[in-house]
N, C-alpha and C positions, 0 to 999 in steps of 0.2 A: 517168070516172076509174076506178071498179072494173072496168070490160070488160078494163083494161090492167094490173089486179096479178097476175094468175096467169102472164103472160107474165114480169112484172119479177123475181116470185118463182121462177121457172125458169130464168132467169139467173141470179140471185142462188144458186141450189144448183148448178147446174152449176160455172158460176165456182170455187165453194168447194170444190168437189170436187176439184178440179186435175188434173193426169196423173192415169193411171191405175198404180198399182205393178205393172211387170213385171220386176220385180229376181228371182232364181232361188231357190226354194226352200230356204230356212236348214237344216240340220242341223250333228249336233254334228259337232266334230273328232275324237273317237273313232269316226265311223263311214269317213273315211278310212284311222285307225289300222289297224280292221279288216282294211278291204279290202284295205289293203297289204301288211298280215302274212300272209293267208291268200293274198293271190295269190303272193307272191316265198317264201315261205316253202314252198309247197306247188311251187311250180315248183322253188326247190332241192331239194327231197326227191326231186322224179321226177326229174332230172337228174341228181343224186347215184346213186339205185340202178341208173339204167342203166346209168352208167357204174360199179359197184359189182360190180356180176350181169354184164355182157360181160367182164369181164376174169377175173373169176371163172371164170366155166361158158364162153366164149369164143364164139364167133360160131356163130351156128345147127349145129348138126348136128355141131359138134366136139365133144359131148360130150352123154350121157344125160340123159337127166331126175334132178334131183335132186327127191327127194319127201319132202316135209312132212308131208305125209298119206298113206301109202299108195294109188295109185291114184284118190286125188282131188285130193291140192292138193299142187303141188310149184312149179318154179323150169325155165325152159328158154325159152333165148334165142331169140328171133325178129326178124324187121324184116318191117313190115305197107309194104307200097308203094302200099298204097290207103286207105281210109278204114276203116269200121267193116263187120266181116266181110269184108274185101279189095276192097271193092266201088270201083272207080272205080281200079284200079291203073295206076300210072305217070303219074298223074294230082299228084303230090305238090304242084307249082310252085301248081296251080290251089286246092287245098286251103290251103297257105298262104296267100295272096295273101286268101281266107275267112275264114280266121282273123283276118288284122290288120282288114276290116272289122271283124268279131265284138267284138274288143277297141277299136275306135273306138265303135264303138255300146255297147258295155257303160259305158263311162265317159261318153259322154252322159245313157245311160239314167239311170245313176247319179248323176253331177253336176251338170248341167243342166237335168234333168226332174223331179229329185228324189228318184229312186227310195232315194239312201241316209239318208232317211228312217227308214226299216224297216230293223233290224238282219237281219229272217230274210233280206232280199231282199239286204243288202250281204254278209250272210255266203255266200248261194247264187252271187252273181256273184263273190264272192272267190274261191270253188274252183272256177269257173266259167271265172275269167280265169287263174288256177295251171294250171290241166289247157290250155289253149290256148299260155299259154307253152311252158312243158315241151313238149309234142307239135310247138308250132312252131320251137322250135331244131333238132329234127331236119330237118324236112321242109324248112330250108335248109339241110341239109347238113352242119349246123355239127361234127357227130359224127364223118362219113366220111372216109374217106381213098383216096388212089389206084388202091392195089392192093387196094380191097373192088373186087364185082359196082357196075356201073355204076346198074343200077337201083336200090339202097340208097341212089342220091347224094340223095334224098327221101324215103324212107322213114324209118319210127317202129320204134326200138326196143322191144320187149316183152320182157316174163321173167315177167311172173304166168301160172302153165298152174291152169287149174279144170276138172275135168270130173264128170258122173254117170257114167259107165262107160266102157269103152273104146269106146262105140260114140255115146255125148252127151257131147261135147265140146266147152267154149265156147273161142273163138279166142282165143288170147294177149293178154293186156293190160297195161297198165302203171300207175302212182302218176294220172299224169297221165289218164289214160281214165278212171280211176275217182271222179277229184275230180271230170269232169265230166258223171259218172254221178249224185253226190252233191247237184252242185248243180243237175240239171235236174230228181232229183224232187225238192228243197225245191221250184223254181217251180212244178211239177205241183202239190204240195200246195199251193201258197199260192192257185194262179188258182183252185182246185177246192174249197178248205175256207177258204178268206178273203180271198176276190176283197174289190178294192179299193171305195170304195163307190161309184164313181160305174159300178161292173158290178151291184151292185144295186136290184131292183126298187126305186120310190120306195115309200115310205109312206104310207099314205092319210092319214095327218096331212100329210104337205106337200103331197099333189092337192087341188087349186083347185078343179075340182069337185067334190072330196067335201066342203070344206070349206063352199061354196057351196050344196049340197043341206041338210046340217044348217043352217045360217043357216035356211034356208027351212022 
């Protein structure tokens, strides 16, 4: 009769244990708020000044530099038809089509997996998903019109000019490149200065064998 109660009792916890919970990670409603003010709010901003600054200063090359700064920080329209420092030009359809993954997977990341747990990590993919809209309105087109250059029909407008001299010069950027400059180093800092814990070494207080050698 006792050979058969550690069985009966192992039924009896299992049993009572039931399903297992794989319901999605709870956080609060304010960290949607978040995400959605920083992402549509920062996408208006960049869509607003593009379309602010081209009508302004007018399409590339119609008009000078206007300068802020003297010889450092001024205003002067461009359209990038590649990626980041021109790289992949004419390439725009395939850059979008990037994007909308990007922003499928940021909103898994985020609601599905949990990630807007963490206000830093909801704020970092807010300006994250801001700079991807913004830049992705352009590169369908939504800006262009018929009688521009046929290769603009994908391309991204800029108007922030930055340079160290006439001779270092960083390439044109926009509202939108720069939120997503913003929020790649918040993730830089976060994976680097407060990686998650399960990227952390364990603790000899939870290894089995060290806990096993002090018994001993």
């Amino acid at each position: 009769m006792s050979s058969n109660s550690p069985t009966t009792q192992g039924n009896a916890d299992s049993s009572s244990a039931g399903p297992q919970n794989t319901s999605r990670p709870a956080f609060a409603p304010s960290r949607i708020l978040l995400f959605g003010c920083l992402a549509v709010f920062g996408a208006a901003v960049d869509l607003w000044s593009k379309a602010a600054v081209f009508n302004w200063r007018g399409l590339p090359g119609q008009r000078d530099i206007y300068w802020v700064i003297e010889g450092y920080f001024g205003i002067e329209t461009a359209v990038n038809i590649g990626a980041v420092f021109g790289i992949g030009a004419g390439k725009g359809l395939i850059f979008a089509a990037i994007s909308v993954v990007a922003l499928i997977a940021i909103l898994i990341w985020l609601f599905w997996f949990g990630a807007a747990e963490s206000a830093w990590l909801t704020f970092a993919l807010g300006c994250i998903t801001g700079g991807i809209i913004g830049n992705l309105y352009d590169r369908l087109g939504m800006w262009w019109q018929p009688d521009y250059p046929e290769a603009w029909s994908s391309g991204v407008r800029d108007w922030i000019l930055w340079q160290a001299s006439d001779q270092w010069k960083w390439p044109n950027f926009n509202i939108a490149d720069s939120l997503l400059v913003t929020g790649a180093i918040m993730l830089f800092v976060q994976s680097v200065f407060f990686p998650p814990a399960s990227m952390l070494p364990a603790s000899t207080a939870d290894d089995p064998k060290q806990g096993s050698s002090n018994e001993d």
